[in-house]
C-alpha positions in Angstrom: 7.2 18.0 10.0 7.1 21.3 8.1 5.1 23.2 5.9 7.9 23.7 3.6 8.4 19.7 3.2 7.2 19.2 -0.4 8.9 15.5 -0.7 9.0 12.3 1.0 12.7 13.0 1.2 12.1 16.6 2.9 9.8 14.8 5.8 12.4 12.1 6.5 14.9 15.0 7.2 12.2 17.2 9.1 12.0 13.8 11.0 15.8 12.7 11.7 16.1 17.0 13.0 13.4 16.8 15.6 13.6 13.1 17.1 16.5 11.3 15.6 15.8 7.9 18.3 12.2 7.6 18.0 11.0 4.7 16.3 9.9 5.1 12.7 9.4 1.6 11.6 8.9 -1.9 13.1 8.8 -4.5 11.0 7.3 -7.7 11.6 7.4 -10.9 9.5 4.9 -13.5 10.7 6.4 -16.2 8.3 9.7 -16.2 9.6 9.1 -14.2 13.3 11.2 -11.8 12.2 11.3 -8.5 14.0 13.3 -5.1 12.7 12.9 -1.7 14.2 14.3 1.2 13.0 14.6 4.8 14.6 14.2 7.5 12.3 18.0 8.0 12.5 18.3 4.5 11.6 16.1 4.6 9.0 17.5 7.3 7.6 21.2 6.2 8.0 19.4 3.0 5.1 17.9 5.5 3.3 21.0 7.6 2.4 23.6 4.2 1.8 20.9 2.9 -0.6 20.3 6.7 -2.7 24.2 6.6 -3.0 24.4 3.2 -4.5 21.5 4.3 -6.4 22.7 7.5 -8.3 26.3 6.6 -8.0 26.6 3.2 -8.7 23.3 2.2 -10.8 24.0 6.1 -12.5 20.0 6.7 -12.0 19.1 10.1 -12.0 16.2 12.6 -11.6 13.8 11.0 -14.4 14.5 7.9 -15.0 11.6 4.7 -13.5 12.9 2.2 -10.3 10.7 -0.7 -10.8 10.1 -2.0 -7.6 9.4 -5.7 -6.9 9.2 -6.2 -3.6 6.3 -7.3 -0.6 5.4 -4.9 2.2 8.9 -4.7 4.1 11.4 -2.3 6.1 14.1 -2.8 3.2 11.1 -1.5 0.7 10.2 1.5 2.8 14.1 2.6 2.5 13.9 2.3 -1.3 10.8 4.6 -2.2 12.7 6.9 0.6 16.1 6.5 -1.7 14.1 7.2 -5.2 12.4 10.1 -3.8 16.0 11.5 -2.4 17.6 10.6 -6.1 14.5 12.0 -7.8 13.3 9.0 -9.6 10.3 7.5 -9.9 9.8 4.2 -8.1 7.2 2.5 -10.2 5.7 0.0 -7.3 5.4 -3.6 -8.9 5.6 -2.0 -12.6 6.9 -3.4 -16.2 10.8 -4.4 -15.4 10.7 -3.9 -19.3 10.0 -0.6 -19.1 12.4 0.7 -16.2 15.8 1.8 -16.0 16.5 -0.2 -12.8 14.7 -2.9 -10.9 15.0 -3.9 -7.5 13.4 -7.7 -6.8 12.9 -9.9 -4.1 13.6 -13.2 -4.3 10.2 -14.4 -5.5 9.7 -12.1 -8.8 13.5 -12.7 -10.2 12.0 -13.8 -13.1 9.9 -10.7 -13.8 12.7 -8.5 -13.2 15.2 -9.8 -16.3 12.9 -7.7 -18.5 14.9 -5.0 -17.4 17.5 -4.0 -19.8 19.6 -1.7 -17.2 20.9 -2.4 -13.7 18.9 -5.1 -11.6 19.0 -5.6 -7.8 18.2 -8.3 -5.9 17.0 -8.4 -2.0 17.3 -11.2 -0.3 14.8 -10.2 2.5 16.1 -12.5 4.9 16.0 -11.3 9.1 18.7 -8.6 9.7 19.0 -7.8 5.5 20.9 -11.0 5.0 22.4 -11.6 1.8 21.6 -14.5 -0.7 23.6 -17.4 0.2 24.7 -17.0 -3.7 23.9 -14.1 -5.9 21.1 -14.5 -8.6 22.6 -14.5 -12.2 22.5 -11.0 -13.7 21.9 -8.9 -10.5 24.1 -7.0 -7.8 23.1 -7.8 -4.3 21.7 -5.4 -2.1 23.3 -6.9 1.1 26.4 -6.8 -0.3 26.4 -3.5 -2.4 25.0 -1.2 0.0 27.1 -1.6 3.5 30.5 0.3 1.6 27.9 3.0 1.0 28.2 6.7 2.2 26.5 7.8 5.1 25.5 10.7 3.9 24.0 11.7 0.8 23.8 14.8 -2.1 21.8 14.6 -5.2 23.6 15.6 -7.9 20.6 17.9 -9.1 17.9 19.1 -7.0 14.3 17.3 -6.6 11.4 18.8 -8.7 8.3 18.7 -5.8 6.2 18.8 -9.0 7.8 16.1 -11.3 6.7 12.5 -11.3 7.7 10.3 -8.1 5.8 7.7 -7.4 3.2 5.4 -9.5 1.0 2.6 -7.9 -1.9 0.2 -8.6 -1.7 2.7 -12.0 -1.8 6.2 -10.6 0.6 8.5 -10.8 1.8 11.1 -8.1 4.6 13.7 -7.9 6.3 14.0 -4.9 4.3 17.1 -3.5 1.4 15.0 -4.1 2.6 12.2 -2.1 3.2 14.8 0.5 -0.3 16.7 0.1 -2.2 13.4 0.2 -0.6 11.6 3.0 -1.0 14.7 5.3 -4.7 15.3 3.9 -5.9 11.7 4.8 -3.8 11.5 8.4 -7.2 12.0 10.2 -8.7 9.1 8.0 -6.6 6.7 9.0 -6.6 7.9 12.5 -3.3 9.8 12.3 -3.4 12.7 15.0 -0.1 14.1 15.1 3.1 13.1 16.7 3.4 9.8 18.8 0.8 8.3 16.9 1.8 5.0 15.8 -0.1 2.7 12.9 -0.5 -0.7 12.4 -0.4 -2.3 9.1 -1.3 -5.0 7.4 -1.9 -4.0 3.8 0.2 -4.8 1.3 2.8 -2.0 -0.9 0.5 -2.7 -3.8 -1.8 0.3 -3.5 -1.4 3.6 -2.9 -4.0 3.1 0.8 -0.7 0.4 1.9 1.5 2.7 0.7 0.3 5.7 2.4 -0.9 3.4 5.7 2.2 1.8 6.2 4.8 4.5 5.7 4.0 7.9 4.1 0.6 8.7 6.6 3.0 8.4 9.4 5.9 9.8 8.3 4.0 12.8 7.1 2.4 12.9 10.7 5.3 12.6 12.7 4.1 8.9 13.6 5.8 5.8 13.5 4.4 2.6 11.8 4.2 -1.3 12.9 4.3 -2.5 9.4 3.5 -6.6 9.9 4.1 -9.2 6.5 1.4 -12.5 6.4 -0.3 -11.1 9.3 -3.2 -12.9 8.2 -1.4 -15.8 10.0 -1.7 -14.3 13.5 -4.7 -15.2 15.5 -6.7 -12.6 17.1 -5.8 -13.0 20.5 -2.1 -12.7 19.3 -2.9 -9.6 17.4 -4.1 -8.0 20.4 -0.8 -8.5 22.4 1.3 -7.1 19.8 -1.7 -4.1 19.8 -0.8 -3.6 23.3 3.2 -4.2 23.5 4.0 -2.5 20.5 1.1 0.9 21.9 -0.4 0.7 19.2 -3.2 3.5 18.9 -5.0 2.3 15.2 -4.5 0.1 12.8 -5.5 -0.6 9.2 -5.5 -4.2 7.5 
């Protein structure tokens, strides 16, 4: 990471330039046993397909709100990386109403038809499945975003200072995002470089948020982000603690 990184965006291409196969994010589903990890390079590789189909094919640009209505998940993490590469604000569980696009998992479809612009729908089955149909009135993710480009060029370039991300009510421009996660690295137990998180805490706050992917991307850590781990016993915790080298965790 870099002192000139002043968005989420900048830190996952300060990232994919000085370790391109480390891990970045494992993903853990402990409804389903589901297991996804991504290298930075990986990661990133999601990240750019998904701001393409974002600015090019939903036409959002800097600006405009992402409502996004989705759990703790790998397929999430790529999102808030895509609107802070666009330049729009991904509103985290906000007003579909009130947004220019919404992205929804399978449990808040309902929700998201108060959106009068472009709605996406994610499956979140293992391996970002697709929906065995489509929901009415939405494109699906699965099957929009593989035709994608690999790489990707906003059309204008990312204020640091304008609005990027709002949560649990706050809002926070992108350097902010970037200030804060590096600020409270040491509170979370964040040391530097091979560090590597485990969380439990939902995407509904800005602490899940910044514990389960911006703390450690901003560190040059890596993050074991786990879904319904309250259903793991502790003994089983522990193992994944140890096979995954885990050095802290927060849940």
């Amino acid at each position: 990471m870099t002192a000139t990184d002043r968005t989420p965006a900048d830190l996952l291409r300060s990232a994919l330039a000085a370790d391109p196969g480390r891990p970045l994010v494992t993903f853990y589903d402990d409804a389903t046993g589901e297991r996804v990890e991504l290298s930075v390079a990986t990661f990133a590789n999601w990240v750019a397909k998904t701001s393409n189909l974002l600015q090019s094919d939903l036409a959002a640009a800097p600006g405009d709100r992402v409502a996004l209505l989705l759990p703790a998940h790998w397929q999430t993490a790529v999102w808030l990386l895509a609107c802070s590469s666009v330049g729009v604000i991904a509103d985290v569980g906000g007003d579909a109403g009130a947004a220019d696009v919404v992205v929804s998992g399978p449990d808040s479809l309902d929700a998201a038809l108060a959106c009068s612009g472009e709605r996406v729908a994610l499956a979140l089955r293992p391996l970002g499945g697709r929906f065995p149909q489509t929901p009415s009135g939405f494109a699906d993710y699965a099957v929009e975003v593989p035709s994608q480009g690999d790489r990707f060029v906003p059309f204008a370039p990312v204020d640091p200072e304008e609005p990027a991300l709002i949560v649990a009510g706050r809002e926070f421009s992108a350097a902010e995002v970037v200030d804060r996660a590096r600020a409270e690295a040491p509170g979370l137990g964040l040391t530097g470089p091979g560090s590597r998180l485990l969380s439990g805490l939902p995407y509904d706050t800005w602490e899940g948020l910044n514990a389960g992917l911006f703390g450690p991307l901003a560190t040059g850590g890596s993050v074991v982000l786990c879904r319904h781990l309250e259903r793991l016993d502790e003994e089983s915790l522990a193992k994944r603690i140890e096979s995954e080298r885990v050095s802290v965790t927060a849940r």
